[in-house]
N, C-alpha and C positions, 0 to 999 in steps of 0.2 A: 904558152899556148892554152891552158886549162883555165887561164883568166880572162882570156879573150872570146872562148867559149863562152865561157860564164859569162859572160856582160854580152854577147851576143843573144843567151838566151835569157837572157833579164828583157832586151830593149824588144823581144820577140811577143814574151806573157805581155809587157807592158802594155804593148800594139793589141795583142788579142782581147785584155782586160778592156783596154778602153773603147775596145770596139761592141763589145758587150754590153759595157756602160752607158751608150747611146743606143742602142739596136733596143725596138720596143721588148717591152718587157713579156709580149705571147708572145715572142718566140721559143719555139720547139728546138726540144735537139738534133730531131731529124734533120731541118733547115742548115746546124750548122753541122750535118755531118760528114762535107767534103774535109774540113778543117779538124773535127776530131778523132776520127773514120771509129775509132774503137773506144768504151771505156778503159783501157789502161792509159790514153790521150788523155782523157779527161780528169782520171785521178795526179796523173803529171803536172798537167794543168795547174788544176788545185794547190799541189804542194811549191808550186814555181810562185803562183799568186799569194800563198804563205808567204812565202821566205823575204818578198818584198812590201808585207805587212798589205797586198790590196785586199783586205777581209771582204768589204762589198762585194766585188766581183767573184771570188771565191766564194763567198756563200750562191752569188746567183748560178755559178758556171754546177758546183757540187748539187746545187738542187735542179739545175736541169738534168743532170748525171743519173736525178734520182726518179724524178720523170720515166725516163728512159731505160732506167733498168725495169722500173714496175713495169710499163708497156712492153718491155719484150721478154718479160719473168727472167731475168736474168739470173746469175749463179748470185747465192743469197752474201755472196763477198764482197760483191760488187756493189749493193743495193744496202748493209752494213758499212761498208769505207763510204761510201758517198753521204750518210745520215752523218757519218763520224765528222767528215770534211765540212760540213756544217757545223758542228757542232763546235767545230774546230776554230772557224771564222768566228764565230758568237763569241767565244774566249776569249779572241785577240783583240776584239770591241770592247772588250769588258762586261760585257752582259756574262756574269756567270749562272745565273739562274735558270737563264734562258738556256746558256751552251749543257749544263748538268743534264737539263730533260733531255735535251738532244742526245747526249752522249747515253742516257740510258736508251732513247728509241732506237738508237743503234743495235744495243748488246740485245734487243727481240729479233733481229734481223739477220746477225750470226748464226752459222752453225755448228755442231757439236761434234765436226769432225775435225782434226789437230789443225787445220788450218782455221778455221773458226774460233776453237780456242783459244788458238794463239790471239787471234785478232781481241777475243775477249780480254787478254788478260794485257793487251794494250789500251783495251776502254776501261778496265778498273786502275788502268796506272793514269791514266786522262782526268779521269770521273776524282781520284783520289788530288789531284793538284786542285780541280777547280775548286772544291770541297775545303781544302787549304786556304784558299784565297778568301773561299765568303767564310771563314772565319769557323768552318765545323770541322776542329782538328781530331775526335775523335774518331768521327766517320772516314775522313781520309784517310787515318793511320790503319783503320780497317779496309777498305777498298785496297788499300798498298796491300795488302794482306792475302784478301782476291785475287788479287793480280798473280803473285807471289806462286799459290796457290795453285792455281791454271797452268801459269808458265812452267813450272816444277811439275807436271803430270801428265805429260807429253816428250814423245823420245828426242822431236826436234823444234824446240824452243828460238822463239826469237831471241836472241842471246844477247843485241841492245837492250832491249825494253826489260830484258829479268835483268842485267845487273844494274841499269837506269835503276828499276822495282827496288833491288837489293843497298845501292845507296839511298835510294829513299827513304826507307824504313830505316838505314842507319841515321842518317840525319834528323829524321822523327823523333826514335829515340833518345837519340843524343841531347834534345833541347826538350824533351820529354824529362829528361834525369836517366833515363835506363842504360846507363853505361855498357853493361852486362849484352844487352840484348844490341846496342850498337854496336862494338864488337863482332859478334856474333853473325851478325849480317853483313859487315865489311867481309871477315874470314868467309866467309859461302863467297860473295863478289871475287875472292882474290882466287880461292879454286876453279871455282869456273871459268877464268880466265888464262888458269893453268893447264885446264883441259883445252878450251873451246876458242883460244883466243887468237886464233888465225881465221875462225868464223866471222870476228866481230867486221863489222862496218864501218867505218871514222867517216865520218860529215866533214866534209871540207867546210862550212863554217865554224864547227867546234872542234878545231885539230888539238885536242887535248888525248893522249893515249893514255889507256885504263889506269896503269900503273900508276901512274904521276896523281892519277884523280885518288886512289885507293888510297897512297901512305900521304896523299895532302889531307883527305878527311883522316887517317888515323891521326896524325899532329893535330889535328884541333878536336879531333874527340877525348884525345889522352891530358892535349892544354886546358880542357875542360873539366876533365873530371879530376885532374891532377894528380897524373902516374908521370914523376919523370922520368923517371927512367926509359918507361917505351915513350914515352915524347920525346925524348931526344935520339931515341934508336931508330925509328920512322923519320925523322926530321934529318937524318942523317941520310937514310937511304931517299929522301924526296931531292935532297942536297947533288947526289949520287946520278941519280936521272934526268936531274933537269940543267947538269953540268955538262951532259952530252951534245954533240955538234947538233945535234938532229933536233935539238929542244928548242920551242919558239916562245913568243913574246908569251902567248897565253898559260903556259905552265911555268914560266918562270914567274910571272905576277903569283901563280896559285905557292913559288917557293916566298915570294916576298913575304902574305901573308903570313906565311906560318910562321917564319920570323917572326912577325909582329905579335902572332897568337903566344909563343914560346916566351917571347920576353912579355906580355898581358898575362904567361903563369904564373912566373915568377915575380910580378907585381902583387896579384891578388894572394898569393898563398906565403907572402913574407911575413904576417903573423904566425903561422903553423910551425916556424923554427926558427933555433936560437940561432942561426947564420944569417940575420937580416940584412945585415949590410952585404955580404955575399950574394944573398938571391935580387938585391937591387941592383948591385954591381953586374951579374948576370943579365938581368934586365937591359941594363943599357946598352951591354954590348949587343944584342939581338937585335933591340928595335934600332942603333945606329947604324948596324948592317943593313936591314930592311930599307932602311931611309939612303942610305948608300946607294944600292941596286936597284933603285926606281929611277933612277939618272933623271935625265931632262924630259923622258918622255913619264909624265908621274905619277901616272893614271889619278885622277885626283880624289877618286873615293876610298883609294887606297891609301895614300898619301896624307891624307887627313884624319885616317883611322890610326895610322902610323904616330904621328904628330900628334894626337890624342891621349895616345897611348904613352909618348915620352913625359906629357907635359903631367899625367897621372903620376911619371915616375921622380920629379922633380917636386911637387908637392910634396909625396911622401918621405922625401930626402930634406924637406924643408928647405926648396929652394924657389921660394918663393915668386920670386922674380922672375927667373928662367920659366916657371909651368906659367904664368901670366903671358910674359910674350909670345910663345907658343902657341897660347889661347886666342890672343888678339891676331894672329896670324892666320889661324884657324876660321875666324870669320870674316877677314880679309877675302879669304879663297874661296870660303863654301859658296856654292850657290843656293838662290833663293829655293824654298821649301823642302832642302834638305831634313829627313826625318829625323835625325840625329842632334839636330840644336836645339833639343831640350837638355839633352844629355850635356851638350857643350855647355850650355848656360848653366849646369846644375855644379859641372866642376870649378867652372870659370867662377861660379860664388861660394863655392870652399878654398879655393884659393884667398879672395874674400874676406874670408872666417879666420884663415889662418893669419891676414897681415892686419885683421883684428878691425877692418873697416865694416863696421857692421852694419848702417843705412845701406849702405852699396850692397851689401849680402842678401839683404831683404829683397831690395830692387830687383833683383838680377831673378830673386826665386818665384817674385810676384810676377815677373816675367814668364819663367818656365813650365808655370801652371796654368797661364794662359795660351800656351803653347797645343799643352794637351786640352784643354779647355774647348770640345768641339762644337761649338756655334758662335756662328757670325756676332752672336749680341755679347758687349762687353761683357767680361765677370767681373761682380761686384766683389767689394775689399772683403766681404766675411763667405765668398763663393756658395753663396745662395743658390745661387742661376746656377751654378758649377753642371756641364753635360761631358758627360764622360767618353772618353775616346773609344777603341775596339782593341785598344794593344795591351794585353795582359802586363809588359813588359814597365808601361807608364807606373803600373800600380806598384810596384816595384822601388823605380826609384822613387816615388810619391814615397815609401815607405822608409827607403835609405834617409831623402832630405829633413824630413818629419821629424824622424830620431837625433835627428843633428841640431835641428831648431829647439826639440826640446829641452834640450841642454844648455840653451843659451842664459843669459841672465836677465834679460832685458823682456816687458810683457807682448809687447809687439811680437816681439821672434815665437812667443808661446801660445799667444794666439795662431799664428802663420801655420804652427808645428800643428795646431788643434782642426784646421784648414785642412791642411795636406791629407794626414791622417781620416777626414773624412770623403776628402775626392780621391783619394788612393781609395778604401771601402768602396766608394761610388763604381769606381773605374773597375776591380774583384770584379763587383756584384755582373758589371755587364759583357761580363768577358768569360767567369768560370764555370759556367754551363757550355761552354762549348770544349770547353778542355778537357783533356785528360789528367786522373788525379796524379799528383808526383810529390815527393816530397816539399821541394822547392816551392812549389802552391801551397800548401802548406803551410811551410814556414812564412809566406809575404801575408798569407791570412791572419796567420798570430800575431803577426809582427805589427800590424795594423789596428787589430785587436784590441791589443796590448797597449796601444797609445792610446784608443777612443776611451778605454776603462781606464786609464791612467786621469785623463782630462774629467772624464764625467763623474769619477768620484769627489773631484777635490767640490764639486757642488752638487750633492742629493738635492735640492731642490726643483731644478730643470725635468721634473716627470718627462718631458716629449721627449728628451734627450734618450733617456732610460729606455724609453718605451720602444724607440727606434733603434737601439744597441739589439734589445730581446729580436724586435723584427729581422734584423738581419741577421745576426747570429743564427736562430733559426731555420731561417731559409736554407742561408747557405751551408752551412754544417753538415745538413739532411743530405745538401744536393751536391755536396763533396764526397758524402760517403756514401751517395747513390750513384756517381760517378765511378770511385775507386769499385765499385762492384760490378759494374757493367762491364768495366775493362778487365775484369780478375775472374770473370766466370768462367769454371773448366766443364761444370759439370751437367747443366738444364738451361736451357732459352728461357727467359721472363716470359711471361704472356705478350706484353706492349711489343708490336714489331718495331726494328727500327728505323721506317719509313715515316711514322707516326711523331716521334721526337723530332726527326730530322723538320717534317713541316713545321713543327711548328719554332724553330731554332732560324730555320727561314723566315717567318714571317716576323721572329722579334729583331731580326736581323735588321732588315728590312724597314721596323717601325726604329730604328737607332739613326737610318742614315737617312729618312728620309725629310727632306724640309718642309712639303707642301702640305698643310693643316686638311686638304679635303681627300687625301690621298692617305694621309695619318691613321684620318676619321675611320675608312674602308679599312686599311690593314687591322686597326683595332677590333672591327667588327668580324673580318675574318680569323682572327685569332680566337677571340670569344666564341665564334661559332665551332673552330674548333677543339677547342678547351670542351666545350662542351659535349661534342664527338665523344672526344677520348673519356669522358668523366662515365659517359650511360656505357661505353665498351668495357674499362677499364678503373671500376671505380677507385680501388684501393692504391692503382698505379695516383690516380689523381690528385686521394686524400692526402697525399704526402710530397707532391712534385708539381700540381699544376695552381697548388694553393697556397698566397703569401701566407705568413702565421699573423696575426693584428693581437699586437699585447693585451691592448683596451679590452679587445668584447673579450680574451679569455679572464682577464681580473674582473670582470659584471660577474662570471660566474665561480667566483669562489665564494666561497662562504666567508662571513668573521673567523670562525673556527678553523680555517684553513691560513699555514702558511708553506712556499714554496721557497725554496734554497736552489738557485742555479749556479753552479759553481763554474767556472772557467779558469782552465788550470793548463799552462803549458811553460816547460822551460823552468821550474821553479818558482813562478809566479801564479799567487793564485790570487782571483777576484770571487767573492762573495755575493749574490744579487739577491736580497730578502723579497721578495713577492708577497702583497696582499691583496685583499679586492680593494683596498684605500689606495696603497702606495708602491713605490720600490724604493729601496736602498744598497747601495752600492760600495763594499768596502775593500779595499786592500788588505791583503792577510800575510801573516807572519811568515819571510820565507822560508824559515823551517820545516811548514806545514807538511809537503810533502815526504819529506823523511822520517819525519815523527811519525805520520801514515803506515809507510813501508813499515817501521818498527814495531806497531800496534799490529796491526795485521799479521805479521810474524806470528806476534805474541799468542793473539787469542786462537789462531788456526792451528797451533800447536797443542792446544788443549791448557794454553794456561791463563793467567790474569794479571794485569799493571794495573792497577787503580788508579795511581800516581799518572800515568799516561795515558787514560782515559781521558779524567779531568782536564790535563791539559791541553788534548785534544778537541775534547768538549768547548773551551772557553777561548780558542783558535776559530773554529768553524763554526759555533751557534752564536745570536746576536746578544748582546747584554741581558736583553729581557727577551722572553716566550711569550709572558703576556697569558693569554686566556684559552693560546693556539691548543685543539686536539687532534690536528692533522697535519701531519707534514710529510709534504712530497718533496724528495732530494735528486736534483738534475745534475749530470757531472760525468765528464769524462774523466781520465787518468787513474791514477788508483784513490780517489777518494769514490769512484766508481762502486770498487770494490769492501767499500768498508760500512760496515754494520752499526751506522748509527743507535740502534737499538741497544748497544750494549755503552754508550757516554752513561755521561753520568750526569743529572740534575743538579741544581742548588743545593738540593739536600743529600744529594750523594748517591743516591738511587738510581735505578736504570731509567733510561727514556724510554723503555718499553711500557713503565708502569704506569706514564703520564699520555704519550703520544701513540695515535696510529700511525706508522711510518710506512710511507710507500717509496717506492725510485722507476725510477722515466728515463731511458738514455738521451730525451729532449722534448720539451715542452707540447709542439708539435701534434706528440704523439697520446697527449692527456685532450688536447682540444680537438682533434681529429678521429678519435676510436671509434672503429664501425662496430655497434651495438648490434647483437643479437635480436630476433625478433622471435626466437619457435618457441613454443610450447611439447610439450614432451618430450623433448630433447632426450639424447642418449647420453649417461655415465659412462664413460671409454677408458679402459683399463688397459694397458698394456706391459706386459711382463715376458720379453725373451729368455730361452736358459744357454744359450749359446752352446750346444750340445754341437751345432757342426763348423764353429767357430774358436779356433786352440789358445787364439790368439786374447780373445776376452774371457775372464774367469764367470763364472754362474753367480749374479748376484741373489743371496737366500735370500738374504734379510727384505733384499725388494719382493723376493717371492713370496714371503710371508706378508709380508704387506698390501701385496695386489691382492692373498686368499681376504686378509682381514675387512680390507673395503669391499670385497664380494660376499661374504656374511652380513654386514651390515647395513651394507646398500645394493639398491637396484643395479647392477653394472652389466656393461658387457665384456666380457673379460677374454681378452686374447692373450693365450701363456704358449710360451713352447715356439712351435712350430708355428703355431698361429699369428702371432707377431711378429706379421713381414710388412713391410713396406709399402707395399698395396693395400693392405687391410687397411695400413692408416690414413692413406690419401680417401676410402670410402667411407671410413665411418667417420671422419670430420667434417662429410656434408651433412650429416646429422648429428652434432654432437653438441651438448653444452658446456661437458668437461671433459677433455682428454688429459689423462692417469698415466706418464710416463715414466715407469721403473725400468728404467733400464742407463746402459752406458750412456754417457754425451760426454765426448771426446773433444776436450777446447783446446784447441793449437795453441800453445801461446806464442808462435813464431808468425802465425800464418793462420789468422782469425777464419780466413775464406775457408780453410781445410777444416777446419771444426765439423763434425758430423754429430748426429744421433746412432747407434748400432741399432739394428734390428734384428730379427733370427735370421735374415737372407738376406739382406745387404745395408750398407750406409747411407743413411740420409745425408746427405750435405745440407750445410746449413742455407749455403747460395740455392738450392732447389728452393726451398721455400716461399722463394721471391714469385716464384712463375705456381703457386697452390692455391687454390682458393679453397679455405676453410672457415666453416660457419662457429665453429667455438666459440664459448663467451673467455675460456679460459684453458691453458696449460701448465700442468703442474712438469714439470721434472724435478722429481724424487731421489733421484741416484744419479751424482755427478760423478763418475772419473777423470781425472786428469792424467791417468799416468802415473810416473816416478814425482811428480811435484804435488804437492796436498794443498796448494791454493791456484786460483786460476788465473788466467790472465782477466783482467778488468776489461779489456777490448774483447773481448772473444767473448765475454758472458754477457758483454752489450749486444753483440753481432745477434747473439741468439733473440734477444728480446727483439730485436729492432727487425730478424727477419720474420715472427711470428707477426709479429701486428703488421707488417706489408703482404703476411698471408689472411690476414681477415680477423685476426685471436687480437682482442684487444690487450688482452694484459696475461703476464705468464708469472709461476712462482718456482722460482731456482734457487739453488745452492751454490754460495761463494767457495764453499768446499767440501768435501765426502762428511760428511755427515754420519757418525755410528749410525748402524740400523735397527735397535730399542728404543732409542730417541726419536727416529726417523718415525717409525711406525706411531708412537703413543702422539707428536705432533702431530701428523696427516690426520688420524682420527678425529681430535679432536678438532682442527682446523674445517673438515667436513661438517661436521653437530654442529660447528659456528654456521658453518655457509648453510648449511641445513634450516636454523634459526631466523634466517633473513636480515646474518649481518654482513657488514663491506666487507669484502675482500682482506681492507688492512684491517678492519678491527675483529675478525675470527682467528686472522695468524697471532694479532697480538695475544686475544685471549686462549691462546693453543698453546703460546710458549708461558705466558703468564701461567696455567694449569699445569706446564710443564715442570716448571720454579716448585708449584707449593704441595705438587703431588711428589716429588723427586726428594726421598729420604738421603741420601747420600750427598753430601755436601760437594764433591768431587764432580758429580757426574751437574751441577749447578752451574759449571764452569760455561762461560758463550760458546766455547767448541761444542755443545752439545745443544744449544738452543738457538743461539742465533746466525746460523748459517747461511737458513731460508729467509729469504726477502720475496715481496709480492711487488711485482712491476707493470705501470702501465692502469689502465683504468679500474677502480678500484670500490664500483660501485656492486651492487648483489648479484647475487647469479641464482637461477633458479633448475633444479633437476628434483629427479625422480627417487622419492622415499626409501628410504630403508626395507629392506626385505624382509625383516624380522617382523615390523608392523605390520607388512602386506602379508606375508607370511600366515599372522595369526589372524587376519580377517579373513584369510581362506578357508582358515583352518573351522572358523567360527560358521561361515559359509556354508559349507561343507556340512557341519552338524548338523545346521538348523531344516538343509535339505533332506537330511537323511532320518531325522526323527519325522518331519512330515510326510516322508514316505512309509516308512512304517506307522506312523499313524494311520494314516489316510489306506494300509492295505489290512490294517487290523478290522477295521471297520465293514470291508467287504468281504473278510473271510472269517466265517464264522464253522465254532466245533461244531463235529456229528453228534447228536444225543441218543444213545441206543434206550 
């Protein structure tokens, strides 16, 4: 009866849609209001012309709804559902650009009382899919969040749409990497349905019940992150409910799956234990089950996932023959433009690989890369033309196949591997601005990395090649770790809103997919126009995000006397990149590199010294010859990060501090990008807390003798005590040329974001910094603490540099580690009388520690624990402030005389003795 219904009022919208369809387009809703008598008819309406995909008519029926409510001021529900229902239809056309703005003109039209709300936090669950679709997975995963938000703040929630909300953000997460926080949101979905689930609504098109949907996402979030154990205890209990009479075709397919997911764990994780043959065996009998239970009716996207998945497990078992037919059967079935037959063809030519047919193998992958390969015009054999897809996921396998070709023997497969490896990079670049950071991003960046420097070294000669490695490295690295921060901020809003990002994420969106050259022209134009919006709003945001880095014009400006060391280090491999204004050069380095690191650093932050482990240090990381160089800037993540070049050793055995000025850059970027200072007069900014209402940090003296020492001897403005709160320092950095900070900086080495500075009255987070504008030419921090550990995390004492120069401070000088404070004081000193002199930056620290060396009687206290700590980072050219107080001092003092003998002069002469 309830089907007969239904197809009755199917053939009913039908009738009405198409009468609408022909009835001129001014018609009023008044006209048709024997037929809809009320807006709750019309929003009916609406969702009937949904469900049978008529979008046309459904936008025209919801926009005369919308007519109609504004003409009779209707209740503001009425007049938001009917924008929504638009916005709605846009969606199901695919216009999602169009349907987002809708869906926002909607949420102006809600109101603020729980029924509004509620309606809200079903337009940020809207707003967050379509956001999904155009490819802006951030902003989505936030909107879920909204939504989340609303629905959780109201006593009576739509109770679809929040645990809709709540698998959503699970599934986000889950392909995010955030296993933790996937969880987490299934467990809230499963409570709520323990309270409230005789509330819930079931759609008779999706007669799937909660349960069955909660432990089918726990099996593929547990097959995912690879806990067997609750993957098989949910895979039991999904087993459990969908064996019941009452269970239909559509959650029995969602038990198939996980079959399929269950035995895809134990496929991918049968490196991870010595029980291989067991977790293959495993394997089999899952996906044979799976394939069993899809009977005759085989759903065939399932079926082929299934079949995918076995012929994966017959490779691995070297059965070569069996994964082949499989394969061939597999495209037997697929249909055309299925998205998945790249993946088919990437297996179906390791299969290939494996029966050692290796023209075929090539074939099949010169295939696969024309797949993702997205324009009509052929790609050429060296993928010149190569136009990169929008699925993060290409880049991926691009990276998996790449590593497989390189290994081959033959030059053709190493050229192909050299290919891939660059349209995988291609593919990153156009994808990971819209993502969120996660590990697994990550690692496909390194992994890609790692092949381009693999291939580009075995020939230094290809400059462009080099040049293009720097350019993209750059870019991306910045905008991965401006990424991981955007998403990790607990503590201050940046300045940039994030409506501003999002435009312009749309319009390079936009210029990716669009074909027509006059339509290209315009999106270019508006992009540029707004690039340049954000640049006069938000310069510093710009300097660093809205600007490629171009190698060329920064090597115009180095000098002969400049060389640059960018090091690229992950996984135990490290690459070398020598920078000149002539050339670059490109080397593979010893993999030892980084543990012989770890053991130096050990060494010398303990207060002692390896000469033996310097050297060989030394002749690891520097090039054959230095040549003529007096400058060298060191780029490098990892813990060479962390390590004090200053204390290597020379050809002649000597420190590099005696030869070279050494500066460090957490990225190149940030040397060709530095917003220079412009004031005159600028202020000396001293700050020194005593933590007197703080138990938890001890009073550092030694900084406090230190802050009086630079206020004897220079002009400063000095805030000790109480004075040194947090506010003081966001106002006196609109005035400052050197801010003077003695105090804690607390660097997480777990959790870079939580790194703070102390003040007398509360914590600076280092993530605030991002949303500060400060005019400094320069930041000193003076006094590091770490805590119970006496070296720092190398990531966390980059976080600090890399957040100061996105606050306006081009360059900052820190400590790798606490530092004694006799030391501490006689270097600052004199490191000021350098910058006092009008030298760089790096060459006053050199000569501060160099006068440290020859004024330092005690042989012991000569040790790099006591001098080479501090490093100066970032731009490294003079700074200019206000004289010493001793000088001005005695011209006051001189002042002052020459006033006061000319007044007693000058009153001698008008007062004359009585002469009796």
């Amino acid at each position: 009866m309830s089907y007969l219904k239904y197809i009755i009022g199917l053939f009913s919208v039908s009738c009405i849609g198409l009468f609408i369809a022909q009835v001129d387009h001014n018609i009023t809703i008044d006209d048709l209001y024997p037929v809809f008598v009320y807006e709750d008819s019309v929003l009916k309406m609406t969702t009937s012309l949904s469900r049978i995909g008529e979008y046309d008519s459904m936008y025209l029926v919801a926009k005369k709804g919308e007519a109609y409510a504004v003409k009779h001021h209707s209740d503001s529900f009425y007049l938001g559902a009917f924008r929504s229902q638009m916005a709605s239809a846009l969606e199901g056309k695919g216009l999602y650009t169009e349907a987002l703005k809708g869906y926002e003109f909607a949420l102006e039209a809600t109101a603020n009382n729980e029924v509004g709300i509620n309606e809200k936090g079903s337009l940020f669950y809207k707003i967050a899919e379509v956001e999904y679709n155009l490819g802006f997975y951030r902003e989505s995963f936030e909107s879920s969040k909204k939504a989340k938000e609303l629905l959780q703040s109201i006593d009576h929630p739509d109770y679809d749409f929040l645990f809709a909300v709540y698998s959503d953000l699970s599934f986000q997460s889950k392909n995010l990497g955030y296993y933790k926080d996937a969880e987490s949101y299934l467990s809230q979905a499963y409570k709520l349905h323990d309270q409230f689930g005789d509330q819930v609504i079931y759609i008779a098109e999706y007669p799937v019940n909660k349960p069955v949907t909660f432990e089918y996402q726990y099996t593929l979030l547990y097959a995912e992150s690879g806990n067997e154990e609750k993957l098989l205890h949910h895979l039991e209990k999904l087993d459990s409910l969908t064996s019941l009479s009452s269970s239909n075709h559509n959650e029995r397919l969602r038990y198939i799956s996980a079959l399929s997911a269950t035995g895809d764990f134990y496929i991918n994780n049968n490196n991870t234990t010595k029980n291989k043959d067991k977790y293959l065996k495993e394997a089999q009998i899952y996906l044979l089950k799976s394939l069993s239970l899809l009977g005759e009716d085989r759903y065939p996207s399932t079926y082929l996932q299934v079949t995918f998945n076995l012929s994966k497990l017959y490779a691995l078992r070297g059965e070569s023959k069996k994964a082949m037919q499989l394969m061939d059967h597999i495209f037997s079935e697929m249909k055309k433009g299925d998205k998945r037959e790249c993946y088919f063809l990437a297996q179906k030519a390791l299969i290939l690989q494996q029966e050692k047919k290796f023209k075929k193998f090539l074939e099949l992958n010169q295939q696969m890369i024309e797949l993702i390969h997205s324009s009509d015009e052929k790609l050429k054999d060296d993928c010149s033309n190569f136009v990169p897809s929008n699925n993060i996921s290409h880049a991926k396998l691009l990276r998996k196949i790449a590593d497989t070709l390189s290994s081959q023997p033959t030059a053709d497969a190493k050229e192909l591997a050299r290919c891939f490896y660059d349209c995988g990079m291609k593919v990153f670049e156009n994808n990971f601005k819209n993502l969120l950071f996660n590990e697994s991003l990550k690692d496909t960046y390194e992994g890609l990395l790692i092949g381009l420097l693999k291939k580009a070294s075995l020939d230094n000669s290809n400059q462009e090649v080099l040049q293009a490695i720097v350019n993209k490295t750059e870019s991306i690295e910045n905008q991965l770790l401006w990424n991981e921060f955007l998403q990790n901020r607990e503590y201050n809003n940046i300045g940039i809103p994030d409506s501003l990002r999002l435009k312009e994420r749309e319009i390079r969106l936009q210029l990716t997919q669009e074909k027509n050259k006059d339509n290209q022209f315009e999106l270019e134009l508006a992009l540029e126009k707004h690039l340049k919006l954000v640049k006069e709003k938000y310069p510093s945001y710009a300097k660093f995000n809205s600007v490629e880095f171009n190698c060329g014009k920064y090597q115009q400006g180095l000098k002969e006397a400049d060389l640059v060391l960018r090091f690229f280090q992950t996984d135990g491999i490290v690459y070398r990149m020598s920078i000149t204004s002539k050339d670059i050069q490109l080397t593979e380095l010893d993999t030892a590199t980084s543990v012989l690191i770890d053991q130096y650093i050990q060494v010398i932050s303990s207060g002692k010294e390896d000469l033996f482990l310097a050297k060989k240090i030394t002749e690891i990381l520097l090039p054959t010859s230095m040549g003529d160089f007096k400058n060298l800037v060191v780029v490098s993540n990892g813990n060479i990060a962390n390590l004090p070049f200053e204390t290597l050793l020379s050809p002649k055995g000597n420190y590099l501090i005696e030869n070279l000025n050494i500066s460090y850059a957490p990225h190149l970027i940030f040397l060709s990008n530095t917003i220079k200072s412009q004031k005159s007069n600028a202020d000396f900014v001293v700050f020194s807390p005593s933590y007197a209402y703080n138990t938890d940090l001890n009073e550092l003296h030694g900084a406090k003798k230190e802050s009086e020492s630079l206020s004897e001897n220079y002009q400063t403005k000095l805030y000790v005590g109480e004075k040194a709160t947090k506010n003081h320092f966001f106002d006196a950095g609109k005035n400052a040329s050197i801010m003077h900070l003695s105090m804690h900086a607390i660097i997480d080495p777990v959790d870079k974001n939580k790194s703070y500075l102390a003040f007398e009255d509360e914590k600076l987070y280092i993530d605030e910094l991002y949303g500060v504008d400060l005019k400094a030419d320069m930041v000193v921090l003076s006094a590091c603490s770490t805590g119970e550990k006496n070296t720092t995390s190398s990531e966390g004492n980059v976080s600090v540099q890399r957040a100061f120069v996105y606050a306006g401070v081009p360059s900052t000088l820190s400590s790798l580690w606490e530092v004694p404070d006799e030391a501490t004081r006689k270097i600052m000193l004199s490191f000021y009388s350098n910058l006092e002199d009008g030298l760089t930056k790096s060459e006053a620290l050199k000569n501060a520690k160099m006068n440290y060396l020859e004024t330092t009687t005690d042989t012991h206290l000569k040790s790099p624990f006591y001098w080479a700590g501090f490093v100066v980072s970032g731009d490294v050219s003079p700074v200019e402030f206000s004289k010493s107080t001793s000088s001005s001092y005695w011209i006051l003092v001189l002042t002052i005389a020459v006033l006061l003998g000319f007044t007693v002069w000058a009153f001698s002469r008008r007062v004359r003795p009585v002469v009796n």
